[in-house]
C-alpha positions in Angstrom: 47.2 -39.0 -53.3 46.3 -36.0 -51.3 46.8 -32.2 -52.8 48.7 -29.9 -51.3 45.7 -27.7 -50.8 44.3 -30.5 -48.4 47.6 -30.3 -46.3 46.7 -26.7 -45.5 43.9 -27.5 -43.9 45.4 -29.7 -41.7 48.1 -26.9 -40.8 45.4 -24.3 -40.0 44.0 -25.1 -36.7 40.8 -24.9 -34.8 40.4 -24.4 -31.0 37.6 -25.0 -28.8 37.6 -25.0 -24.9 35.6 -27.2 -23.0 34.3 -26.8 -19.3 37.2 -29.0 -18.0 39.3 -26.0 -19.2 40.9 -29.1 -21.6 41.9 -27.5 -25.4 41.3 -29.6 -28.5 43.5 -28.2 -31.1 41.5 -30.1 -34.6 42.7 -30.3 -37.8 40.3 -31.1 -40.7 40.9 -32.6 -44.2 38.0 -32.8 -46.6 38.0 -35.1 -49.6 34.4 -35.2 -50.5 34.5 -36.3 -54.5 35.6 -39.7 -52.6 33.9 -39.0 -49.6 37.3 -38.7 -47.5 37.1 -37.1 -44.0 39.8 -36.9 -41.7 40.2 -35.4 -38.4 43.6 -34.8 -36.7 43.2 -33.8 -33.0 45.9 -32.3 -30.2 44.1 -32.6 -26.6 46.2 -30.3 -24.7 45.6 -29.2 -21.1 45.1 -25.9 -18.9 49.0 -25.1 -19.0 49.7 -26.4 -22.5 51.1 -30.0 -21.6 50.2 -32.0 -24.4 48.1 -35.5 -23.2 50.2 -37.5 -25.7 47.8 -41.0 -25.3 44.8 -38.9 -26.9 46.3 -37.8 -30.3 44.4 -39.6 -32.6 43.6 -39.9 -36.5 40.6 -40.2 -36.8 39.4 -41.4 -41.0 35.8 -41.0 -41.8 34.5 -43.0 -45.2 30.9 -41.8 -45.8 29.5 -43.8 -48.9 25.8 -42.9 -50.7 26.2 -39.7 -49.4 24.4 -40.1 -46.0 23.9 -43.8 -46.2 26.6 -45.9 -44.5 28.8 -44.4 -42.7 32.3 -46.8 -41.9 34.4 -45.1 -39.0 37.9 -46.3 -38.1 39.8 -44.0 -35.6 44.0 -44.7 -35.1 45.6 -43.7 -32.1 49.1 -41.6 -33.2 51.8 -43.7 -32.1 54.3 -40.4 -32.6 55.0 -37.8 -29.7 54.2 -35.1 -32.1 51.8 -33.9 -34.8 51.0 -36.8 -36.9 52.8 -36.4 -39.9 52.3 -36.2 -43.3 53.3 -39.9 -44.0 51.5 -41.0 -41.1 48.2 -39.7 -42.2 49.2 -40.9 -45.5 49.6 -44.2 -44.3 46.5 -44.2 -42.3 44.6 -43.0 -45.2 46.0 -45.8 -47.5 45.3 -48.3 -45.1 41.8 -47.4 -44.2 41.0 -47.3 -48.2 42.7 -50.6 -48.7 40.7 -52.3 -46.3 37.4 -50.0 -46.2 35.4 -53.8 -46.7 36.9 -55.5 -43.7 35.9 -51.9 -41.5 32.7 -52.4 -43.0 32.1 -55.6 -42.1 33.2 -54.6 -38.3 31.2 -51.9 -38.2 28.1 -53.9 -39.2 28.8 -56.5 -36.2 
């Protein structure tokens, strides 16, 4: 379901440092024919210790292009990088049941 090219981008990382000295390590995969966004991010601290309860997947489904927007974030439940088969699974899931986020988004 997702091309190897896609997985790349989730390899190649981005850093940014905010003012609490606090370093989000973000991975991006872009799937815009179906409007797929998803965002992998590491929150890892001053001396490099990982904060394990913030990894999160974070699956974006933008439909019309600017229209609605349906958001559903996952918390990793794994002590390391999410996986390919974990982002696979998120992925499949949150296409699966894009309606039902829909409808929770709405209330």
């Amino acid at each position: 379901m997702i091309s190897e090219s896609l997985y790349r981008a989730l390899d190649e990382s981005t850093f940014f440092v905010s003012k609490y000295e606090v370093q989000v390590k973000t991975y991006f995969l872009q799937k815009s024919k179906y409007g797929l966004r998803v965002q992998v991010s590491r929150f890892v601290d001053k001396r490099g210790s990982l904060s394990r309860e913030k990894d999160t997947v974070e699956i974006k489904l933008l439909i019309g292009g600017g229209g609605v927007v349906i958001d559903k974030t996952f918390k990793s439940i794994t002590l390391e990088k999410p996986t390919r088969k974990k982002v696979e699974e998120c992925i499949t899931d949150f296409l699966e049941n894009a309606s039902e986020y829909c409808k929770q988004s709405k209330n």
